[in-house]
C-alpha positions in Angstrom: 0.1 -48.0 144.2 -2.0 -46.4 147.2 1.0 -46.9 149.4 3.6 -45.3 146.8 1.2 -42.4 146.4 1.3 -41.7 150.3 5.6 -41.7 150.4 5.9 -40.1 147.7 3.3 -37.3 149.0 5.3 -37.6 152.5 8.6 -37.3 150.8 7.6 -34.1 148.8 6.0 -32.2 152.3 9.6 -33.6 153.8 11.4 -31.3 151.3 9.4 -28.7 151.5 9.3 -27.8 155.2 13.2 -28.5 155.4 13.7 -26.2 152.8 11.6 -23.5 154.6 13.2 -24.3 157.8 16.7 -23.0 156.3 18.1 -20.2 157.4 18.8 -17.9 154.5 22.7 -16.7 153.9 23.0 -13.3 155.6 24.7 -10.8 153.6 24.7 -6.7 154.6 22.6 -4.6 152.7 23.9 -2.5 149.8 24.0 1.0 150.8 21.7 3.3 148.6 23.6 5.9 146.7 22.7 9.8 146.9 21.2 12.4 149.9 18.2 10.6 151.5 15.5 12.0 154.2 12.3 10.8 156.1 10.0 12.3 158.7 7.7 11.1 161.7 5.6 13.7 163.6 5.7 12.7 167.3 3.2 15.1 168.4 0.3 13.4 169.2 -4.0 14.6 169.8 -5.8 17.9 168.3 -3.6 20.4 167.3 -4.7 23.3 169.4 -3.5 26.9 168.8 -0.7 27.6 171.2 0.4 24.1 171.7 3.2 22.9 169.4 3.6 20.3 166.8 6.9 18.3 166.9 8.5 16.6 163.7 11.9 14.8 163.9 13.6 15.2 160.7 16.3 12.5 159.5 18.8 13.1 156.6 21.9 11.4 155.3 24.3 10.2 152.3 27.0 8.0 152.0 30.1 9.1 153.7 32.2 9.3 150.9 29.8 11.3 148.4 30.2 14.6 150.5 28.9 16.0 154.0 25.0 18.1 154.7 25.2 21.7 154.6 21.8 22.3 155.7 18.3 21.7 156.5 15.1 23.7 156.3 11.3 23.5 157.2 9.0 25.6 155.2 5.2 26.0 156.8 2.1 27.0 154.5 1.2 29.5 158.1 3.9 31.0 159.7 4.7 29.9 163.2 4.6 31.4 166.1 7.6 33.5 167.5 8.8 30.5 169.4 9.4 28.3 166.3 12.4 26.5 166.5 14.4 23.6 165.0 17.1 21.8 166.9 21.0 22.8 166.3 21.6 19.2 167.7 20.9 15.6 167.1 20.0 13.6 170.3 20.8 9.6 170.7 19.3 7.5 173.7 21.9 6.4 176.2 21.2 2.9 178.0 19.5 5.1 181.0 16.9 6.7 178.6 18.5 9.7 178.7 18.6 12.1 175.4 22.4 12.8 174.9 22.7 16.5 172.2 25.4 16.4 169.9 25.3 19.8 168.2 26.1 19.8 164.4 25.2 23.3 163.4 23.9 27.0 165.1 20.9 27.7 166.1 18.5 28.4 163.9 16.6 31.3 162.1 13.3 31.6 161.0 11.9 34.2 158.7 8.5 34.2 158.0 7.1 30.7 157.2 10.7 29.7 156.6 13.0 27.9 159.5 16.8 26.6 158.7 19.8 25.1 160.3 23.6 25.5 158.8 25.5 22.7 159.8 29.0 23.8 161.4 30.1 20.2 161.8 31.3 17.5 159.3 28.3 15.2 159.3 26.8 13.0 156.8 23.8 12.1 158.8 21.5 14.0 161.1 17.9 13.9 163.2 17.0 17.1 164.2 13.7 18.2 165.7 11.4 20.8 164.3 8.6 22.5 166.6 6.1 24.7 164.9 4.4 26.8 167.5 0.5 27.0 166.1 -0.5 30.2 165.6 -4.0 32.1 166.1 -4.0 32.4 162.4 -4.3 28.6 162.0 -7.4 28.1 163.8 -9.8 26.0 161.9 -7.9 25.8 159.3 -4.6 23.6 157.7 -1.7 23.6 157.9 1.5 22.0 155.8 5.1 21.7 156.0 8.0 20.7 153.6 11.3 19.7 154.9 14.5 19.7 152.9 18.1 19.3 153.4 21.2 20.5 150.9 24.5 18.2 150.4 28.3 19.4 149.7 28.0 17.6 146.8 24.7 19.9 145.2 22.3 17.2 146.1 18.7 18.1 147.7 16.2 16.1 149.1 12.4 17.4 149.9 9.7 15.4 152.4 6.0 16.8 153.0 3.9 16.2 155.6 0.6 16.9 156.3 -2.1 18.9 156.0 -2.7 19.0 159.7 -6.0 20.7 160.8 -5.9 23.0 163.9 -8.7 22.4 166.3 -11.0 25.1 166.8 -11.9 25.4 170.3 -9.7 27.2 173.0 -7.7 26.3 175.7 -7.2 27.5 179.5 -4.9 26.2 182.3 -4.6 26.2 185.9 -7.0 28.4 187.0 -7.9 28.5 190.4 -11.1 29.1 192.1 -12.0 29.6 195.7 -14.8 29.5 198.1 -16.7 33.1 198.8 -13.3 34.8 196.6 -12.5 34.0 192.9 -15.4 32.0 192.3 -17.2 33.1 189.8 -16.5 31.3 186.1 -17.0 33.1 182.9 -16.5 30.6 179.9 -17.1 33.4 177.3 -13.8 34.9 178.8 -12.2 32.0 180.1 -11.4 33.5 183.3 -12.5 33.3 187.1 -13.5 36.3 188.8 -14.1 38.1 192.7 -17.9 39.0 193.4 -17.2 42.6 192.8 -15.5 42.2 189.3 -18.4 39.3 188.7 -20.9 42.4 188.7 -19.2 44.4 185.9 -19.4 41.2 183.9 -22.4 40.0 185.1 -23.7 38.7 181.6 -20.6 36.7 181.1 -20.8 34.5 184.4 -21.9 31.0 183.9 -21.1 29.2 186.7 -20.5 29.9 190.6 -18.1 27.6 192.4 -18.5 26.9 196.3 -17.6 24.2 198.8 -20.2 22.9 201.9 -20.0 20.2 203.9 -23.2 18.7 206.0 -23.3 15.9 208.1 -26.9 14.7 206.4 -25.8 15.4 202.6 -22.6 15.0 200.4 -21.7 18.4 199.0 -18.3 19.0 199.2 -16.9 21.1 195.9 -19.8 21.9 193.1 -20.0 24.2 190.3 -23.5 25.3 189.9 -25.1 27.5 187.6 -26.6 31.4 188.9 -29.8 30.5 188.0 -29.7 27.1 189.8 -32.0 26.4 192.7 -31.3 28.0 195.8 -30.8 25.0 197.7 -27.7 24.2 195.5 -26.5 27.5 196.2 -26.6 27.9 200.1 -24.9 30.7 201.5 -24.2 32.7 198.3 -25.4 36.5 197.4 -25.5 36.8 193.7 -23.8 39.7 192.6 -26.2 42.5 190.8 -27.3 41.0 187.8 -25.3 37.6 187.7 -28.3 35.1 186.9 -27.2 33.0 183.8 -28.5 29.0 183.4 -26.2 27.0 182.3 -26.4 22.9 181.6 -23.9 21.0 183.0 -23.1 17.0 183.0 -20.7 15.8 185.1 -18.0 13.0 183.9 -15.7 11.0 186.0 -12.0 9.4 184.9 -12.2 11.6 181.6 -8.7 12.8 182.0 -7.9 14.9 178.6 -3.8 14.5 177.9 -3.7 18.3 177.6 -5.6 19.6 180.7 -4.3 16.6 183.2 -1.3 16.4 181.5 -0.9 12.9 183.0 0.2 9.6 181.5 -3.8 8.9 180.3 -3.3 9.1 176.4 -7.0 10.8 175.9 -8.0 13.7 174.0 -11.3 16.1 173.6 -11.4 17.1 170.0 -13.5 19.7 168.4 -16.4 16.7 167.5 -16.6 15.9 171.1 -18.4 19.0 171.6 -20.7 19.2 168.4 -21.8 15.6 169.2 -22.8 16.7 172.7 -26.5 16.1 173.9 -27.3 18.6 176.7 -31.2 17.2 176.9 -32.1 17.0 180.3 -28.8 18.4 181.8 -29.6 19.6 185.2 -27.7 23.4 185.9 -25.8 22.1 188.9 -22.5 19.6 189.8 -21.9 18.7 193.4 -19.0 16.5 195.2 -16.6 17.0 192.5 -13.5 15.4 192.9 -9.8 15.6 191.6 -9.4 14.2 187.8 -13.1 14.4 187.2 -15.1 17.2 185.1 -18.4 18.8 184.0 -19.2 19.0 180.5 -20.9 22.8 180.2 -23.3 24.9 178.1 -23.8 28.0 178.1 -27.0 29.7 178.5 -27.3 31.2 174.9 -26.1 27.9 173.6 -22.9 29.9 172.2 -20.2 27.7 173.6 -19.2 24.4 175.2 -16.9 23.7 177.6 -15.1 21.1 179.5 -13.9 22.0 182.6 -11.3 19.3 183.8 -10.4 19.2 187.9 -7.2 19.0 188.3 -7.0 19.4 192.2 -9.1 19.9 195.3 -7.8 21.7 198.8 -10.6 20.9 201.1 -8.9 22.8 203.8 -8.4 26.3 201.4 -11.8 25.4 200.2 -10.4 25.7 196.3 -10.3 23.9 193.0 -7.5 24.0 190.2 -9.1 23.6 187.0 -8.2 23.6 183.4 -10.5 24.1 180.5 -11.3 23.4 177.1 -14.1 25.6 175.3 -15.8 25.2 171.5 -17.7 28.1 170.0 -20.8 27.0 168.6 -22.2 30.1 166.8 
């Protein structure tokens, strides 16, 4: 009986896995009646005021129910004066290459309101939407509903979001040089000359200089005004320039929208409230390309990061970009 039980078990297994092993009957899928649409937004990081956000919007209906007429994008803020959706759809070609194949005219926006007429007989359509972010959305959400019109009457609607815009500030490519524009203010976001530095003399945070010495490594530092001499050698403060600021110093901490490299990291608004500046020392020597400081000002009003993005040791200058959080 044992051995019956044990064939009979093998037997039923035998069935089982061939019949899981067949390949099921192909047959083409039935194609869904009616105008249908779906949306991905293929911006990525913070959404920081003056950047974009980018949506690709895809629409379509059966050929032979009618043709789109038109497609719209409605925001909750409205966008900045470059907001814009695409007149064309793109495909890929094998090389990776975007080919546009244009389907209406450009496009108008009124207010919060942006919208494409299709010129072309097409039943099916990607376009791409990008919403400049305003100054009015800072700290606050924002919302967007899409929706596209058929021939045959038929409308379709997709929301996305909310979407909170990132507080903080941004600032790129500024350039500061040795004994010229090398005073920082973070409070303006700007780099000055020693003479302007004394008409803003409460608003300077940080002096950059470059030194090399055969007994010490020096090279390109960002020190505070208040800083010990000996990390300021050479320099004649401007009347009334003397601010302490804290500053921590960070290597391979290459934010996507300062570098603008391939690195896919990104400094958000927390990253600044979670700082601890305890024991920060007020100075940042032999700074190097794709490295940064971490800042905070002397009244404890903002934060900054202030990310390198290249070093001329011959011009005796730094390129920097930078990101800056109010705290109070």
């Amino acid at each position: 009986m044992q051995l019956k039980y044990y064939s009979l078990l093998l037997l039923t297994f035998a069935v089982i896995f061939f019949t899981a092993c067949q390949d099921e009957e192909y047959s083409l899928p039935t194609l869904e009646g009616g105008l249908h649409n779906d949306c991905i937004k293929r911006t990525l990081g913070p959404n920081v005021v003056g950047l974009n956000l980018e949506f690709a919007y895809a629409m379509a209906l059966p050929k032979a129910e009618g043709k789109i007429v038109s497609a719209q994008v409605e925001a909750s803020i409205a966008g900045g004066a470059a907001t814009y959706m695409e007149y064309r759809s793109f495909s890929t070609n094998s090389s990776g290459v975007d080919v546009p194949v244009t389907i209406g005219s450009p496009s108008v926006t009124s207010a919060t309101k942006t919208e494409v007429i299709f010129t072309k007989d097409t039943c099916a359509a990607t376009l791409r939407y990008f919403y400049i972010i305003p100054e009015e959305a800072r700290g606050k959400t924002v919302k967007f509903t899409f929706s596209a019109k058929a021939s045959n009457g038929q409308t379709v609607t997709y929301e996305m979001g909310p979407y909170t815009v990132a507080k903080m500030d941004m600032k790129l490519d500024l350039v500061v040089s040795d004994n010229n524009n090398s005073y920082i203010s973070i409070a303006d976001m700007a780099v000055y000359n020693a003479a302007t530095a004394a008409t803003k003399a409460a608003n300077i945070d940080l002096v950059y200089l470059y030194r090399t010495y055969t007994t010490a490594t020096f090279n390109h530092a960002l020190v505070a005004p208040a800083a010990n001499p000996d990390y300021k050698p050479g320099i004649t403060l401007p009347a009334g320039v003397g601010n302490s600021a804290k500053i921590w110093k960070v290597w391979a901490l290459r934010d996507q929208h300062l570098a603008r490299l391939q690195y896919g990291i990104y400094i958000d608004d927390i990253d600044f409230q979670e700082l601890d500046f305890s024991g920060a020392p007020d100075y940042a020597i032999n700074l190097r390309a794709e490295a940064g400081t971490w800042v905070e000002t002397a009244d404890g009003k903002y934060r900054a990061y202030i990310y390198i993005n290249k070093i001329d040791n011959t011009k005796k200058e730094m390129t920097i970009s930078i990101k800056r959080y109010q705290m109070k």
